[in-house]
C-alpha atoms as an extended CHARMM CRD file, in Angstrom:
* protein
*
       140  EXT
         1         1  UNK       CA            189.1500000000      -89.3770000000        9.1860000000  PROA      1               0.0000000000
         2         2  UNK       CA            191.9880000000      -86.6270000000        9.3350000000  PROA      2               0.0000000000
         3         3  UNK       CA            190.5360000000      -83.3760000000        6.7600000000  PROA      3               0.0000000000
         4         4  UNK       CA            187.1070000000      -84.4560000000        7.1550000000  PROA      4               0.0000000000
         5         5  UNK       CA            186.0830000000      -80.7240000000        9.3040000000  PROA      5               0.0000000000
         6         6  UNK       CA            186.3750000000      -79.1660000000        6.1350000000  PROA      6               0.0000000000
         7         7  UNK       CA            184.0940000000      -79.9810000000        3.2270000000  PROA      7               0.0000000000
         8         8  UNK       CA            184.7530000000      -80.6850000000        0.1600000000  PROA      8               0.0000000000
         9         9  UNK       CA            183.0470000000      -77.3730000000       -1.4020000000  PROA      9               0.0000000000
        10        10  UNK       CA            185.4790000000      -75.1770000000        1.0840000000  PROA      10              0.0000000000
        11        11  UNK       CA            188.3830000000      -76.9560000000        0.5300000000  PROA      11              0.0000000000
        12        12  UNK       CA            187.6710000000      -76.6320000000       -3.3500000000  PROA      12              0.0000000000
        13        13  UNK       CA            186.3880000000      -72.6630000000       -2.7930000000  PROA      13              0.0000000000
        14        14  UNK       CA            189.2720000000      -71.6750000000       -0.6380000000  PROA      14              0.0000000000
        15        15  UNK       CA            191.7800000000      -73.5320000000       -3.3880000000  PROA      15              0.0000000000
        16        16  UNK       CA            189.9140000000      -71.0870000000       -5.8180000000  PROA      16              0.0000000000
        17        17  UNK       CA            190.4890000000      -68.3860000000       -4.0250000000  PROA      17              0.0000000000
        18        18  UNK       CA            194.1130000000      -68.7760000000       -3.4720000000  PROA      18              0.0000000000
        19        19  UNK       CA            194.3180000000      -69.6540000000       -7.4760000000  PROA      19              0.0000000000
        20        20  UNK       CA            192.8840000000      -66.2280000000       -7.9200000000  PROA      20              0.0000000000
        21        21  UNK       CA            195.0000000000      -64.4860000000       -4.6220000000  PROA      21              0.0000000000
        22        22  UNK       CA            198.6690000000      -63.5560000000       -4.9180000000  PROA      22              0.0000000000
        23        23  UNK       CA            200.1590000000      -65.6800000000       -2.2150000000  PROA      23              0.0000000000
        24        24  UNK       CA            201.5160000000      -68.7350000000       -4.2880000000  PROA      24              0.0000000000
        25        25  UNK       CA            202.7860000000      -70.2030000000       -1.4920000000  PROA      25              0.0000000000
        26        26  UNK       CA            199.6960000000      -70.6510000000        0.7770000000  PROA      26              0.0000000000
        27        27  UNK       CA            198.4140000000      -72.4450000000       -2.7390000000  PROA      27              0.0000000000
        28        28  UNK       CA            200.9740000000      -74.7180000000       -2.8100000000  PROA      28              0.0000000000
        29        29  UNK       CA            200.4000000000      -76.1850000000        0.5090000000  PROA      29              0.0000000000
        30        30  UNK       CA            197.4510000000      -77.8020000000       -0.7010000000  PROA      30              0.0000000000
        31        31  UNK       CA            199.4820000000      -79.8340000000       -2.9960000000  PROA      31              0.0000000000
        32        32  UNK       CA            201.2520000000      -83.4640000000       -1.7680000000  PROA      32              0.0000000000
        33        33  UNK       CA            204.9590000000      -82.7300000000       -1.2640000000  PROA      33              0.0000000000
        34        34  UNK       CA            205.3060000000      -84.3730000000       -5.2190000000  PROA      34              0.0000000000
        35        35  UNK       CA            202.3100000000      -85.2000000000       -7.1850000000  PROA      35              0.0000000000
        36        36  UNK       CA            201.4030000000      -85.8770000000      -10.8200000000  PROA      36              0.0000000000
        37        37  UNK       CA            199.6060000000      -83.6150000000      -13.5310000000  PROA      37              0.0000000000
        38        38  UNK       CA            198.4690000000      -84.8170000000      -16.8550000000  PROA      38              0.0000000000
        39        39  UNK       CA            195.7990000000      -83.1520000000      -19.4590000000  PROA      39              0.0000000000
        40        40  UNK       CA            195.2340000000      -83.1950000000      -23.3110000000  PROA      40              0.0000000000
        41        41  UNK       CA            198.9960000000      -82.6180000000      -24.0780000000  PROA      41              0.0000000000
        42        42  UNK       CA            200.4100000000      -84.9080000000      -21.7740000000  PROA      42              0.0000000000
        43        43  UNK       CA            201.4580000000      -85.4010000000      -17.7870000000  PROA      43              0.0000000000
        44        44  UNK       CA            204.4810000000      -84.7570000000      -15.4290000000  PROA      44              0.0000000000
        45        45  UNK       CA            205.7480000000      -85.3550000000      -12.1110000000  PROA      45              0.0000000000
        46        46  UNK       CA            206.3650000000      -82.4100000000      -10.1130000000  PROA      46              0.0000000000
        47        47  UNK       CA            207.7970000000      -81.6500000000       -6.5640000000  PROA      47              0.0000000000
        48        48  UNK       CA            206.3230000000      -79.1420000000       -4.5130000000  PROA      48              0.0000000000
        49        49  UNK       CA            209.2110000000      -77.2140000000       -4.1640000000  PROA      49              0.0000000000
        50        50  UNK       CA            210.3090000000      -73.2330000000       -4.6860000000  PROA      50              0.0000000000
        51        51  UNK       CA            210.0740000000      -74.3010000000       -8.4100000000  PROA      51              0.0000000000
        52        52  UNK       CA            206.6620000000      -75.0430000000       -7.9920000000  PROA      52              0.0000000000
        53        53  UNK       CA            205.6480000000      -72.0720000000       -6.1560000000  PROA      53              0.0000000000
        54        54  UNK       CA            207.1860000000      -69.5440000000       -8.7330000000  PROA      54              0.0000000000
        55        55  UNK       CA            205.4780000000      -72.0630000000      -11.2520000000  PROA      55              0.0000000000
        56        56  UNK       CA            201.7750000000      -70.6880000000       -9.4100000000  PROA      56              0.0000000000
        57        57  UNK       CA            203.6760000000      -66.9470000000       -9.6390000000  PROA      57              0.0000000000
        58        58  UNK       CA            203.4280000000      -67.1480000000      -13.1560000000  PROA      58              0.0000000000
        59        59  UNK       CA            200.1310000000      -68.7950000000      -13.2340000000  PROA      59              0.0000000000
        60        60  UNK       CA            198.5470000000      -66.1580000000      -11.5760000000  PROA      60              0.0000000000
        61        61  UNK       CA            200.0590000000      -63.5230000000      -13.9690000000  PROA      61              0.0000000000
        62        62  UNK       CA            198.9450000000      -65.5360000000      -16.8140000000  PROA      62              0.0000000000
        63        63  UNK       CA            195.5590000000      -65.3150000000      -14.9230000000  PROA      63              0.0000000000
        64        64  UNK       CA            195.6180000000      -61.5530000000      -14.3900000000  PROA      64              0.0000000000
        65        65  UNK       CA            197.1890000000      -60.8300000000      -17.8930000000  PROA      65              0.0000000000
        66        66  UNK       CA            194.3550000000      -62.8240000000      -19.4600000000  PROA      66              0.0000000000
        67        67  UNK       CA            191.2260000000      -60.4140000000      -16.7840000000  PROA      67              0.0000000000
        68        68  UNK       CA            190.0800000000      -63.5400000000      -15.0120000000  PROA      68              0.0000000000
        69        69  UNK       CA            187.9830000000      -61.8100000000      -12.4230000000  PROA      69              0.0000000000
        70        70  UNK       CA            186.2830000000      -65.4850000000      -10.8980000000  PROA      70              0.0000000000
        71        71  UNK       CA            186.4630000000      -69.1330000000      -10.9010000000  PROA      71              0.0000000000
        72        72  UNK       CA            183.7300000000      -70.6490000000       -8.8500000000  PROA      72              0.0000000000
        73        73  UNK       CA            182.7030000000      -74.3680000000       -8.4690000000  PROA      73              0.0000000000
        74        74  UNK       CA            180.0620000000      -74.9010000000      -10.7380000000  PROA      74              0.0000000000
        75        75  UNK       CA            180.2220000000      -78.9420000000      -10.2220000000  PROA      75              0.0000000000
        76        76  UNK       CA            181.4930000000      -81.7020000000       -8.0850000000  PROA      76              0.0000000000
        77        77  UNK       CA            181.7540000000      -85.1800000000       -7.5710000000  PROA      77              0.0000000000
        78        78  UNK       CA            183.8480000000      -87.6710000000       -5.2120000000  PROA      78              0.0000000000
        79        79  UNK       CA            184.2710000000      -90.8900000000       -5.2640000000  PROA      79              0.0000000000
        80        80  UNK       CA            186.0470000000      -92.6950000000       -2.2610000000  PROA      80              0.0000000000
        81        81  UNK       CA            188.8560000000      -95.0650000000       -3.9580000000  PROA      81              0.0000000000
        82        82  UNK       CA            190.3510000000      -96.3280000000       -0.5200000000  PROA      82              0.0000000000
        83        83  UNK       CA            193.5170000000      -96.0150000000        1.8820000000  PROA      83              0.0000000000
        84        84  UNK       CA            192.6940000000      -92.4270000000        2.5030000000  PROA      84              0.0000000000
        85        85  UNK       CA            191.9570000000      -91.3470000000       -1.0510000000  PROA      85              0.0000000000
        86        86  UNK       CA            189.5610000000      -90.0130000000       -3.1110000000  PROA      86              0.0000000000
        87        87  UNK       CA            188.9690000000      -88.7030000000       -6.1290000000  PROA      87              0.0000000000
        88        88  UNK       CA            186.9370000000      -85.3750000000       -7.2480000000  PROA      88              0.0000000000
        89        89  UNK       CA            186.0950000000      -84.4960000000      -10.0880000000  PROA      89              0.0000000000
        90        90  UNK       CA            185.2690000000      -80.6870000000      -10.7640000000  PROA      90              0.0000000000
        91        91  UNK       CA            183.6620000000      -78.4940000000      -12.7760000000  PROA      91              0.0000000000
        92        92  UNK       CA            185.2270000000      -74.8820000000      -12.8480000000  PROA      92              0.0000000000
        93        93  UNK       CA            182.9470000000      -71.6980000000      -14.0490000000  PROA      93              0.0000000000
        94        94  UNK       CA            185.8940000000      -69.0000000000      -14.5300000000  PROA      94              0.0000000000
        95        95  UNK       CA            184.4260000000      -65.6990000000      -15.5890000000  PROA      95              0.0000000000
        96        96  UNK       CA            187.2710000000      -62.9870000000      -17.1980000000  PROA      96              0.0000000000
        97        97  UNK       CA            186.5360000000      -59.1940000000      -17.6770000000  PROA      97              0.0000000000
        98        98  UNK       CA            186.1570000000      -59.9750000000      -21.8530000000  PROA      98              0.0000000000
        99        99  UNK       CA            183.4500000000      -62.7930000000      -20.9380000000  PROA      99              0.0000000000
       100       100  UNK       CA            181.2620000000      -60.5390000000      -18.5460000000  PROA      100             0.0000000000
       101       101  UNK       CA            178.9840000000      -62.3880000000      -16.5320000000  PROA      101             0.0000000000
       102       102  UNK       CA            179.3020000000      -65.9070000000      -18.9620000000  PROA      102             0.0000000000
       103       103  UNK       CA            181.7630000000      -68.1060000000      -17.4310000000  PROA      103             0.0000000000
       104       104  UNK       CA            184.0740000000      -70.6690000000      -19.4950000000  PROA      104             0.0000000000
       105       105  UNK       CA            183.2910000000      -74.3260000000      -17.6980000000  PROA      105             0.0000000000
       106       106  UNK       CA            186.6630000000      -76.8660000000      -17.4810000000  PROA      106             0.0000000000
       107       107  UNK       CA            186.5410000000      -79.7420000000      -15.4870000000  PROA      107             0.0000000000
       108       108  UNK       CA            189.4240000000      -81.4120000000      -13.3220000000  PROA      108             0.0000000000
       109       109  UNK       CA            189.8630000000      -84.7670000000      -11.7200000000  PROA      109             0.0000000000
       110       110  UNK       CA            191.8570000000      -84.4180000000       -8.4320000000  PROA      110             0.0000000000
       111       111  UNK       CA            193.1930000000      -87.4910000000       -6.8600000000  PROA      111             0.0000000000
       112       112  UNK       CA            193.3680000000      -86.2860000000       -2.7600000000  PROA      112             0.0000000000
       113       113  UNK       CA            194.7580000000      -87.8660000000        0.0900000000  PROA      113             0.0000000000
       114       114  UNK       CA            193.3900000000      -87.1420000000        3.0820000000  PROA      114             0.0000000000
       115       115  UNK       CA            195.7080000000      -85.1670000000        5.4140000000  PROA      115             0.0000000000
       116       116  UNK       CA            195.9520000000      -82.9020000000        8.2280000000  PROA      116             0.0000000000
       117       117  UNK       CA            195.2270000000      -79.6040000000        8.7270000000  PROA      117             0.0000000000
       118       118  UNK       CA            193.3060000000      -80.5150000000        5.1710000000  PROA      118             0.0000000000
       119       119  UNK       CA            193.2880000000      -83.0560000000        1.7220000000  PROA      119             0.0000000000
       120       120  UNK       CA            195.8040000000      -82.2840000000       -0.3230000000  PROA      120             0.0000000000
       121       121  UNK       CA            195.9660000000      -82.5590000000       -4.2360000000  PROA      121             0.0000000000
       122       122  UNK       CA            198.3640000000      -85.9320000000       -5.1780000000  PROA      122             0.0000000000
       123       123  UNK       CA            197.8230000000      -85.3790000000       -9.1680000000  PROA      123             0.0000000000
       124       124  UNK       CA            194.7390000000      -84.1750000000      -11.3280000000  PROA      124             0.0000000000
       125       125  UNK       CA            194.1050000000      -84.6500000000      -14.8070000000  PROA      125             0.0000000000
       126       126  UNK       CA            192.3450000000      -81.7270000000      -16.9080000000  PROA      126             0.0000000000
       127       127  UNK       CA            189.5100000000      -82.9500000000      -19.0320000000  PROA      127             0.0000000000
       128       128  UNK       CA            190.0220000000      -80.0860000000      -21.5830000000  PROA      128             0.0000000000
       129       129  UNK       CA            193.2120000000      -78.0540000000      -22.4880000000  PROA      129             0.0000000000
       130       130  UNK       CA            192.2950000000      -74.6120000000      -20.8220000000  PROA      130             0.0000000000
       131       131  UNK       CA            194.0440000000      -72.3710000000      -22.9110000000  PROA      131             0.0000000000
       132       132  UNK       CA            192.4780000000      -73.9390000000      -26.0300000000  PROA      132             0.0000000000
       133       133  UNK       CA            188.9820000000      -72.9240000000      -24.5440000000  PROA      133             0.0000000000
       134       134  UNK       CA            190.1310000000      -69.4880000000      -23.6860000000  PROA      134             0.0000000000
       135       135  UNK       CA            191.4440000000      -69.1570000000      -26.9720000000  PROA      135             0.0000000000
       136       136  UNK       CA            188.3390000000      -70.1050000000      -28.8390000000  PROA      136             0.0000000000
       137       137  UNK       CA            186.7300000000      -67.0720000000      -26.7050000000  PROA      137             0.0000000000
       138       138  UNK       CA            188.9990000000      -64.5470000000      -28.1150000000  PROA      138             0.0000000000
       139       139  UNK       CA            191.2490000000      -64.4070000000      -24.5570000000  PROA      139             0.0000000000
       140       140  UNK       CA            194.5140000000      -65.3560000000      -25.8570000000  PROA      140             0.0000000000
């Protein structure tokens, strides 16, 4: 099955990794070409387009502005739903400069359709509203 020579943990670690880089486009290639997002507040269609990609931009200044230093997988699950999907769900441990070495846990189901040269992500729902969390740690 195309995507299959890389795991699901390195797929996951190297989308981390890019979340945390400064290269906003390499993240956005492992998004469908449009896709769907949904969590507490609600859900949208998006294209991945230039919009998109300065979208991530000013995600990772958000990210740097609020000292996250690491976001490593601390959980995952998949479940094979058929014609080429599946569906992860997983639990991020992001650490920030303010939280030292105690990391705030959100989890995130992706839907992912396998593609070449990897998956890509064709909508996720967050199971908690991020910023909310952060907040209650004294980050925002």
């Amino acid at each position: 099955m195309p995507g299959r020579q890389e795991t699901l943990h390195e797929f996951f670690r190297r989308y981390a990794g890019l979340s945390l880089g400064g290269d906003p486009a390499k993240l956005a290639g492992f998004y469908d070409a449009s896709f769907l997002a949904a969590g507490p507040r609600g859900g949208a269609a998006f294209k991945n387009d230039e919009a998109f990609v300065a979208w991530l931009r000013e995600l990772h200044a958000f990210n740097s502005r609020t000292g996250m230093t690491s976001m490593i997988i601390d959980d995952i699950r998949e479940i094979p739903v058929g014609a080429g999907y599946s569906l992860a769900t997983v639990t991020w441990a992001a650490t920030f400069h303010r939280t030292g070495d105690t990391p705030i846990r959100f989890t995130i189901s992706y839907l992912l359709r396998e593609a070449e040269p990897h998956r890509k992500v064709a909508a996720y729902i967050s199971h908690e509203d991020q910023e909310e969390a952060m907040r209650a740690q004294g980050l925002l």
